[in-house]
Wavefront OBJ file of the C-alpha trace (Angstrom):
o trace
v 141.242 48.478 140.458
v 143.836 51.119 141.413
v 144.303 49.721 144.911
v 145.204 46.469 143.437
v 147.171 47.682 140.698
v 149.332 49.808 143.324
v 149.019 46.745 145.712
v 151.098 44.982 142.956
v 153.313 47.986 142.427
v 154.190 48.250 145.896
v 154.248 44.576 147.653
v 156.498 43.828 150.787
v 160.002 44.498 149.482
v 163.469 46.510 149.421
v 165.549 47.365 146.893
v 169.104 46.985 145.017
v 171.511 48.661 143.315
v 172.519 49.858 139.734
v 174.650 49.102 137.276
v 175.131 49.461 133.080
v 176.031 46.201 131.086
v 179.410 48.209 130.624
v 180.214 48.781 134.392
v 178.598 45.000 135.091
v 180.797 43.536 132.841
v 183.953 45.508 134.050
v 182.856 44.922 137.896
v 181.749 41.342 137.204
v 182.696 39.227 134.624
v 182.837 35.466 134.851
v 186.549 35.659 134.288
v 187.553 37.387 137.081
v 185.243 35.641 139.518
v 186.737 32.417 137.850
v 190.389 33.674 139.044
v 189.831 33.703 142.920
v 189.738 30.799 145.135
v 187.979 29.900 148.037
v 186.726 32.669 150.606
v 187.963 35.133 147.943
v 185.873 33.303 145.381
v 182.436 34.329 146.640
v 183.619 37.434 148.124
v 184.337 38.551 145.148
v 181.475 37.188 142.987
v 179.188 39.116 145.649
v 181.053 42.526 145.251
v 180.963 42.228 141.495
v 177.238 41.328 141.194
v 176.530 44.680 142.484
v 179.689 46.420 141.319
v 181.210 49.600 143.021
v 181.019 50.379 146.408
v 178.922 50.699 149.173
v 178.130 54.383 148.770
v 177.347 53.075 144.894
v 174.236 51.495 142.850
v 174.816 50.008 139.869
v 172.015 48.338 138.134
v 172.755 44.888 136.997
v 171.821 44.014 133.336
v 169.795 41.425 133.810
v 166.547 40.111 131.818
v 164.138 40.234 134.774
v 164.986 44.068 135.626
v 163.761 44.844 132.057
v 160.652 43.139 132.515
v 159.879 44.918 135.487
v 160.511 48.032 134.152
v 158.406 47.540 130.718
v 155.383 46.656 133.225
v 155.591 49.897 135.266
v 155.924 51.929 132.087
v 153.570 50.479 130.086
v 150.913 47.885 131.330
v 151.038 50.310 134.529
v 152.094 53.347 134.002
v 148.672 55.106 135.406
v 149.450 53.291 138.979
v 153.425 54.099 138.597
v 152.887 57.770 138.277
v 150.467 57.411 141.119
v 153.854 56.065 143.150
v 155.910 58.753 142.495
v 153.561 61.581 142.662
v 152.818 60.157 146.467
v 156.928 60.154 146.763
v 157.710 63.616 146.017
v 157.546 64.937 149.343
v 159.720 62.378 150.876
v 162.244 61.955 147.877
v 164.999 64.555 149.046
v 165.096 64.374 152.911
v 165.102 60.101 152.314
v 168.187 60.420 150.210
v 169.971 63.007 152.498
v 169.879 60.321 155.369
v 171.241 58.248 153.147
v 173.695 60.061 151.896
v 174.957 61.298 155.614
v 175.200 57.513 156.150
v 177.561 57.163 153.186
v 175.056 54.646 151.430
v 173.649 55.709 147.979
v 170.716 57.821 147.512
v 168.917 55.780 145.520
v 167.389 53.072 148.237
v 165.098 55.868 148.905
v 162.904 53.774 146.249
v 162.845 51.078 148.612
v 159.781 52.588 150.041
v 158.142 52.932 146.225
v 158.590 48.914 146.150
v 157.751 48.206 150.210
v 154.676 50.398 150.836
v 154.329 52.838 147.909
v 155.029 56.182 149.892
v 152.742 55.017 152.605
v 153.355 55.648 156.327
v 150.388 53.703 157.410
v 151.103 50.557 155.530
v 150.443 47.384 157.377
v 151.562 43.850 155.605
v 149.763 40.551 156.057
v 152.724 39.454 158.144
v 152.336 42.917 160.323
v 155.055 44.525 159.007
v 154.059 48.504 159.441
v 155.412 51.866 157.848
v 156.476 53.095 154.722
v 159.988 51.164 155.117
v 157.741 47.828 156.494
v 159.402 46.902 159.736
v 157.990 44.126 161.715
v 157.846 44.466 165.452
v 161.507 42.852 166.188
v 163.696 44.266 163.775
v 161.792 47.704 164.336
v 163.267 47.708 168.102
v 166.523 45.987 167.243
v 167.202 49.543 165.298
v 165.693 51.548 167.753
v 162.050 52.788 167.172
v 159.331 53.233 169.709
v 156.244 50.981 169.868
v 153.727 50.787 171.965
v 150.301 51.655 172.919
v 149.816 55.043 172.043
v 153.326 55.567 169.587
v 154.327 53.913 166.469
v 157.820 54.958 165.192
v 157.546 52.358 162.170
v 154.538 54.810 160.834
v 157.349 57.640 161.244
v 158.712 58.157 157.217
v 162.062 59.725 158.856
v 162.282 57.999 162.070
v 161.923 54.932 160.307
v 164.305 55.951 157.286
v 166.827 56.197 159.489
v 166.374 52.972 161.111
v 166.391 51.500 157.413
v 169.558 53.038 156.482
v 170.721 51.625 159.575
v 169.794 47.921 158.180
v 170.968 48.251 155.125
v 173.964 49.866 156.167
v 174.553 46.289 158.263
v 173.578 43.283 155.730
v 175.586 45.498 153.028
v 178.408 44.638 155.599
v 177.279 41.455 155.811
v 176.817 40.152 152.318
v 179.077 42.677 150.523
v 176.783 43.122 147.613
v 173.737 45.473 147.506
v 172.067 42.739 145.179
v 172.133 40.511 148.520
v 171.626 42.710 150.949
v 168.154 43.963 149.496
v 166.899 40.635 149.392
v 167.978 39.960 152.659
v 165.918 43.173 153.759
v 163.168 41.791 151.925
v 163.341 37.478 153.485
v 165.634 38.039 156.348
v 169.632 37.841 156.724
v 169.793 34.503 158.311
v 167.163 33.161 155.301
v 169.766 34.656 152.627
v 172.925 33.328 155.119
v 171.573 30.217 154.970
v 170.606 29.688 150.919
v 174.066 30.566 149.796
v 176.092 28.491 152.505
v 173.483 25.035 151.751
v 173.764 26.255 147.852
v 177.500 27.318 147.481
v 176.241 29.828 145.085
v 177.828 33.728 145.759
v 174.997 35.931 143.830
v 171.862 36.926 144.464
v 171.197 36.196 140.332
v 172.394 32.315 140.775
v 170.321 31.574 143.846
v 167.038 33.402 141.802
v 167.700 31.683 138.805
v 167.932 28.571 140.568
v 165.375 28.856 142.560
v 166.190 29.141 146.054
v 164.874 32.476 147.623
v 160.984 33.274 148.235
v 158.976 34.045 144.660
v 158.076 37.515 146.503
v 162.417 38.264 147.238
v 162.787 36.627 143.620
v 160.907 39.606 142.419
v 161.889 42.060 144.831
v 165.281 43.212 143.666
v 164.532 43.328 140.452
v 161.565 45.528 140.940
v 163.671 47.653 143.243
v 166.139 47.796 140.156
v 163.267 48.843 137.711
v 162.145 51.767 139.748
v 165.530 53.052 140.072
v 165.736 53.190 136.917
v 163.312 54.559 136.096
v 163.786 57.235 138.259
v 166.630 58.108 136.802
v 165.479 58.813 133.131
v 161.989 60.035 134.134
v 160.969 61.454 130.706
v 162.275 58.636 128.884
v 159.387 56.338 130.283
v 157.233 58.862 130.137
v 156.483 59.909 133.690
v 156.443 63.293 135.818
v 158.416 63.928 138.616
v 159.228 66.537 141.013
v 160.721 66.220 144.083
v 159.791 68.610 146.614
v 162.523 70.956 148.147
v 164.294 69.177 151.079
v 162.708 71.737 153.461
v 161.189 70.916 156.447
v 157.678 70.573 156.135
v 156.709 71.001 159.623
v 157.862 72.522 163.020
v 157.710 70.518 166.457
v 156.357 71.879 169.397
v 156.327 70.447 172.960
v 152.746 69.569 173.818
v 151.407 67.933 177.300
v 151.189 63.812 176.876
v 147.422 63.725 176.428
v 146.087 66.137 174.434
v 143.910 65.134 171.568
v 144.586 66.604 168.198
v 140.874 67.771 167.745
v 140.941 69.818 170.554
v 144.050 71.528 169.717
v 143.120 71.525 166.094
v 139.748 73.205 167.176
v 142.071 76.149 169.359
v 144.271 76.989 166.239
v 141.617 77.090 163.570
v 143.442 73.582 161.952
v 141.269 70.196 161.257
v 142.052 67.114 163.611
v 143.384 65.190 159.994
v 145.901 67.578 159.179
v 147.509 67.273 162.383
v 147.028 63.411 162.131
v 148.824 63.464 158.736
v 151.856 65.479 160.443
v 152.279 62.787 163.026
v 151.466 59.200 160.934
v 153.499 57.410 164.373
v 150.523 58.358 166.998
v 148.378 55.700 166.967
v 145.317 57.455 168.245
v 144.543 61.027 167.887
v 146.080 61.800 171.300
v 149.316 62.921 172.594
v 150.809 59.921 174.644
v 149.039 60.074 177.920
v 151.514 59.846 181.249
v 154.850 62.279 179.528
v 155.183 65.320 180.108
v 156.174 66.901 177.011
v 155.442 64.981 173.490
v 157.637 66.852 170.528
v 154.020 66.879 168.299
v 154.400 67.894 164.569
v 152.591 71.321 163.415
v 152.297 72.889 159.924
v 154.907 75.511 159.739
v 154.327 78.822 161.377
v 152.166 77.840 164.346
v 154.566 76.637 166.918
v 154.034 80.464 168.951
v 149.984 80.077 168.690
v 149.888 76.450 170.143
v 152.130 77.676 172.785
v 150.313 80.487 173.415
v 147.389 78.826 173.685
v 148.912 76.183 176.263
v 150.178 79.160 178.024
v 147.036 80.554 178.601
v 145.832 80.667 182.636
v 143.262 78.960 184.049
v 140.065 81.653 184.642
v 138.859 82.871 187.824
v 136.689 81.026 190.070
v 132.617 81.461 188.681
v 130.259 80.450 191.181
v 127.275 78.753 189.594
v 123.840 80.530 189.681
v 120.788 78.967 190.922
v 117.568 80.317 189.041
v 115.367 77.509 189.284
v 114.870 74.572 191.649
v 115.065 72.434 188.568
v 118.609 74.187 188.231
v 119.387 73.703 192.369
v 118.594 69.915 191.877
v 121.384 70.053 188.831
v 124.089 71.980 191.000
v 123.129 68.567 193.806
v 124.051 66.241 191.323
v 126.988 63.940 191.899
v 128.888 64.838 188.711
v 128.588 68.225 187.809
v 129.536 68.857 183.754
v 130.643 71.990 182.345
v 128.471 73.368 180.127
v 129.706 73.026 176.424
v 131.598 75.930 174.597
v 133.099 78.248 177.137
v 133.995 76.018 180.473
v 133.350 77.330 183.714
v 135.277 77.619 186.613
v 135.937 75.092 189.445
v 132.524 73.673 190.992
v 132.645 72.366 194.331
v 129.214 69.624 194.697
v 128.343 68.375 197.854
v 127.142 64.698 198.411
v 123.561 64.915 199.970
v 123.953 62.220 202.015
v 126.867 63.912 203.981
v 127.058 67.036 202.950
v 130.725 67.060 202.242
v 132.790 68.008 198.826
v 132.723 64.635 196.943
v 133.667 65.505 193.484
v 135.337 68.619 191.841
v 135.579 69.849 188.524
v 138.850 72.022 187.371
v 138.271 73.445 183.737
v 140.630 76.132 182.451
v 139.985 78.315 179.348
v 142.494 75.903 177.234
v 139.117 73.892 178.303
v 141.469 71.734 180.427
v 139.069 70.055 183.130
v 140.288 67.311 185.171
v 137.735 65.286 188.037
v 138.549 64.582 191.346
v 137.650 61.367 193.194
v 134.278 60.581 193.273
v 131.780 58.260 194.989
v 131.712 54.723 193.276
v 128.698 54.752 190.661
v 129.243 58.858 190.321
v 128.071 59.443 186.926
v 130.482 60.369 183.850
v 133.313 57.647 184.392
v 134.278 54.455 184.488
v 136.019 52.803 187.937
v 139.805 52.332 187.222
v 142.055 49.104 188.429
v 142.880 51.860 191.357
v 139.509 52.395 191.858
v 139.812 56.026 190.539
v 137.185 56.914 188.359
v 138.121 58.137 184.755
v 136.048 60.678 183.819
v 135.302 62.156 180.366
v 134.478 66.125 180.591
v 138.116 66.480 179.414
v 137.440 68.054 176.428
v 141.803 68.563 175.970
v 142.144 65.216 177.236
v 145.530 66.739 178.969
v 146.553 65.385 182.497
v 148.636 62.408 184.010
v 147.791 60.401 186.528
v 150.442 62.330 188.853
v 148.794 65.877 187.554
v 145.484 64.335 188.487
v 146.536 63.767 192.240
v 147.358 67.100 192.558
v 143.810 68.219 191.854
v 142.031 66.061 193.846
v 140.006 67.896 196.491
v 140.034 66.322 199.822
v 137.802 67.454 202.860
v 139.986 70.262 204.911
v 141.972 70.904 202.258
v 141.879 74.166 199.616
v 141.282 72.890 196.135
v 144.111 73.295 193.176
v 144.154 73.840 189.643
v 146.883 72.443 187.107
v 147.792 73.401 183.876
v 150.884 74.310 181.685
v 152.895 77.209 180.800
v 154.802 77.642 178.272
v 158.517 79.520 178.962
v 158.880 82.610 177.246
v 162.238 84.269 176.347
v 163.111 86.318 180.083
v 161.229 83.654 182.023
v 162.522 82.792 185.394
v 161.341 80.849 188.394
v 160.383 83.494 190.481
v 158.685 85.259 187.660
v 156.943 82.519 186.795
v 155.643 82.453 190.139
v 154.556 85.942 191.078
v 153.037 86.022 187.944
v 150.343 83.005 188.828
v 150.838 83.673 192.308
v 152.619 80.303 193.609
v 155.627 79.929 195.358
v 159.102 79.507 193.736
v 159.493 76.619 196.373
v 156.477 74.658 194.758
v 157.270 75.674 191.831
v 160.131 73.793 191.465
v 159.626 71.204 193.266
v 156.610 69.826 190.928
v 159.119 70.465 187.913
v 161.606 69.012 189.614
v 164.082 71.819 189.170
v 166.518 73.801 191.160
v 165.271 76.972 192.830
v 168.053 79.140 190.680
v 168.203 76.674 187.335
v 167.430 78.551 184.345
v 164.906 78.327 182.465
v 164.639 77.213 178.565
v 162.160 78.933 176.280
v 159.680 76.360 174.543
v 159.348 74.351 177.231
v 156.608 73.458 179.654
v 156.015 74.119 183.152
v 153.744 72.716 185.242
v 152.137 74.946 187.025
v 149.779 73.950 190.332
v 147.464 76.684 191.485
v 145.067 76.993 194.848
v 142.302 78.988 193.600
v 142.322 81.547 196.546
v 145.692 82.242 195.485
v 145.400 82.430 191.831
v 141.994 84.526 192.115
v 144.258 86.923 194.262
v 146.915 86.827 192.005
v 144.453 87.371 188.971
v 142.707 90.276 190.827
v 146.165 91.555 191.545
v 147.078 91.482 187.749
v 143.781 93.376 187.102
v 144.709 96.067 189.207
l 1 2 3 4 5 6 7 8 9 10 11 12 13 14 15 16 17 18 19 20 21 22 23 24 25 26 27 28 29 30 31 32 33 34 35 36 37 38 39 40 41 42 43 44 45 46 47 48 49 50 51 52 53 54 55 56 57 58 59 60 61 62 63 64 65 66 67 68 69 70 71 72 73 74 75 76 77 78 79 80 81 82 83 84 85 86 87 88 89 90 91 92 93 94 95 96 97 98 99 100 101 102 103 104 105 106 107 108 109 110 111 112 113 114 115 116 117 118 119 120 121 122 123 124 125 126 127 128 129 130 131 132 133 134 135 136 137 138 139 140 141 142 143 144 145 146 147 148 149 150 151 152 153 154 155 156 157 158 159 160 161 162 163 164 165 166 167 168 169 170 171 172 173 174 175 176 177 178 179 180 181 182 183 184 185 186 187 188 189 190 191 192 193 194 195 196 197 198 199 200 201 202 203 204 205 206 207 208 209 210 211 212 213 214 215 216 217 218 219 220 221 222 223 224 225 226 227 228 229 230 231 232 233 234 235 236 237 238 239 240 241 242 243 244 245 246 247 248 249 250 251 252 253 254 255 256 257 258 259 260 261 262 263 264 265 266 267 268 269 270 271 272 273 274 275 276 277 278 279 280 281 282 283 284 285 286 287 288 289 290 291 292 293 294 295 296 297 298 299 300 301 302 303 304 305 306 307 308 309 310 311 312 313 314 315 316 317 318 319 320 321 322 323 324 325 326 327 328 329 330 331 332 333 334 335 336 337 338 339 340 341 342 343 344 345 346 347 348 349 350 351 352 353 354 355 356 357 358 359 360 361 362 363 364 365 366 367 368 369 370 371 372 373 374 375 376 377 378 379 380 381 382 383 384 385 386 387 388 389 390 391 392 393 394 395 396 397 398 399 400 401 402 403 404 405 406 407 408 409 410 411 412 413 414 415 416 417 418 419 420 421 422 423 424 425 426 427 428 429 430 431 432 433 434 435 436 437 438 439 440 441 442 443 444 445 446 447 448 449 450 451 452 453 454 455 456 457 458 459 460 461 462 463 464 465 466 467 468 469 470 471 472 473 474 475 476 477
């Protein structure tokens, strides 16, 4: 019963703006919109239905706004204070994107009417995100969509991409009453009803009729919970706003990681880290980038780097004890063993006794496979003809990383991982210290052999493992 009551609360909308009888009257009486002519006629009537300007909401006095706001604060005031309780910690940083936009700080509570606070949010007609963009008008302002990233799910990324919409039909129809609906049935749908109707207002075209029942509703709901939120104890309801402080910290991650892996590595579940990044649309890092900016909880940006920083270990050859073990190190696809991952494994095919598959696992439990034989066990042939294996427990790796790991006969076997640049790093630091050359090193990073380097940011670094066992023993000593 609460879903449907908050359903109802929060259907595909937008919101308006606000305005006392007094200042509706002064902004918008019928006098002065009978004094203009023309053009100037219904440019006027639209700037006085929503008085002020655009940085200003004034809430109209109209009938239908007060019936709106007697059904949130009485008939469903349970499910209203549900609403706002789920807005509190996106209240302040909404408005201040608004406000840097010079529009007013009130549309925040277009998301309270759209979605109800919810990043998720997915309409019948596949409109997604707190701020409900469908796929078209989503790009058209700019945010990401595709496969493995959602920017409509983003409550800031999105926010400012609404700002940006609003910011344009205000422009357009020169009224926020107008420009809401709009946001709500389209600009060309509202375009269209007031040049076939002559009418100038949003209020003449609802009471007549002539806009969707859902946009009919819309404003004035967006009207009620404005006002609302602007007497809060009057109606009855709590609300606090949570301080506009950031709520998270970013940190630069390898495309491909999944978030229960890393959430398993700094002692944080797999859902928190999911409800810090609503826009990924599976728990993973985007596979095939580089570096994804993913969301932490405050205060563990160093231990998530450190952790990504961490080498790969040496070489451990496996031990045979058994012949039952023996037939297990012939196998096609050798695993490694859950918990603490082993070291590179070279496995021979019997048939010609040459390296056919290799397994690279690092202590971030990075393991990436090399080609194998068609049929090999653990993966699935690729449109390449690769085969995708699935003892990645870090899912981390491109395709491009991959290639460089791929053992070929004649050839000395490599490991690939990231570091993560600390304050003092340089190139040829970087590469004493895992025992590579500054030459390879930046050429895989694509960087200059004297650029500088930024701390925060990821390296790539590509290891043979008779070097870095060297360089490890060297370290030792």
């Amino acid at each position: 019963m609460v879903l449907v009551a908050l359903a109802l609360l929060a259907g595909c909308s937008t919101f308006s703006s606000r305005q006392t009888s007094a200042s509706l009257s002064a902004h918008a009486s019928k006098d002065e919109a009978g004094s203009l002519q023309g053009e100037g006629l219904r440019a006027g009537m639209r700037k006085g239905a929503s008085g002020g300007s655009k940085s200003e909401l004034v809430i109209p006095d109209h009938p239908s706004i007060d019936t709106w706001t007697a059904y949130y604060a009485e008939k469903k005031h349970q499910s209203f204070q549900t609403l706002l309780r789920r807005a509190e910690p996106y209240v302040l940083p909404v408005q201040r994107i608004f406000t840097d936009q010079g529009l007013p700080s009130d549309l925040v509570y277009v998301a309270l009417v759209e979605s109800g606070f919810t990043p998720t949010a997915r309409s019948r007609a596949d409109a997604v995100g707190m701020w409900q963009f469908i796929a078209s008008t989503g790009e058209r302002f700019g945010l990401e969509q595709n496969k493995w990233v959602d920017e409509r799910r983003h409550p800031f990324k999105a926010a400012q991409a609404a700002a940006a919409y609003l910011s344009v039909l205000y422009d357009q129809f020169g009224s926020w009453d107008l420009a809401l609906a709009a946001y709500n049935c389209g600009e060309n749908r509202v375009q269209r009803t007031l040049d076939e109707s002559g009418y100038s207002t949003f209020w003449e075209l609802r009471d007549a009729g002539l806009l969707p029942l859902e946009t009919q509703d819309y404003v004035p709901k967006f009207f009620a919970a404005a006002r609302i939120s602007r007497n809060v104890p009057q109606y009855g309801f709590h609300f606090s706003p949570k301080p506009d402080t950031p709520r998270h910290e970013t940190v630069p991650v390898p495309g491909g990681v999944k978030l229960a892996w890393l959430g398993k590595k700094i002692g944080v579940e797999e859902s928190v880290l999911q409800d810090h990044n609503p826009e990924l649309c599976s728990p993973t890092t985007p596979p095939g980038v580089a570096c994804y900016d993913l969301s932490v909880p405050n205060g563990l940006k160093e231990t998530i780097l450190a952790v990504l920083s961490e080498p790969p270990p040496p070489e451990e050859k496996p031990v045979s004890t058994s012949p039952r073990s023996q037939r297990a190190t012939r196998a096609p696809a050798a695993r490694p063993s859950s918990g603490k991952a082993a070291g590179p494994v070279a496995v021979k095919d019997s048939r010609k006794g040459r390296p056919a598959a290799q397994i690279a696992a690092s202590k971030a439990d990075t393991s990436v496979a090399s080609k194998a034989a068609p049929g090999a066990k653990g993966g699935k042939p690729t449109k390449d003809g690769k085969v995708a294996r699935k003892d990645n427990p870090a899912g981390i790796g491109s395709s491009s990383a991959r290639k460089n790991e791929t053992a070929r006969p004649g050839q000395k076997s490599g490991k690939t991982f990231w570091y993560a640049i600390r304050q003092g790093d340089t190139l040829p630091s970087v590469a004493q210290r895992f025992g590579v050359s500054v030459e390879a090193l930046a050429s895989v990073n694509q960087l200059s052999r004297n650029q500088k380097l930024v701390p925060g940011k990821l390296l790539t670094i590509c290891t043979q493992e008779r070097s870095l066992a060297t360089s490890q023993k060297k370290q030792a000593n």
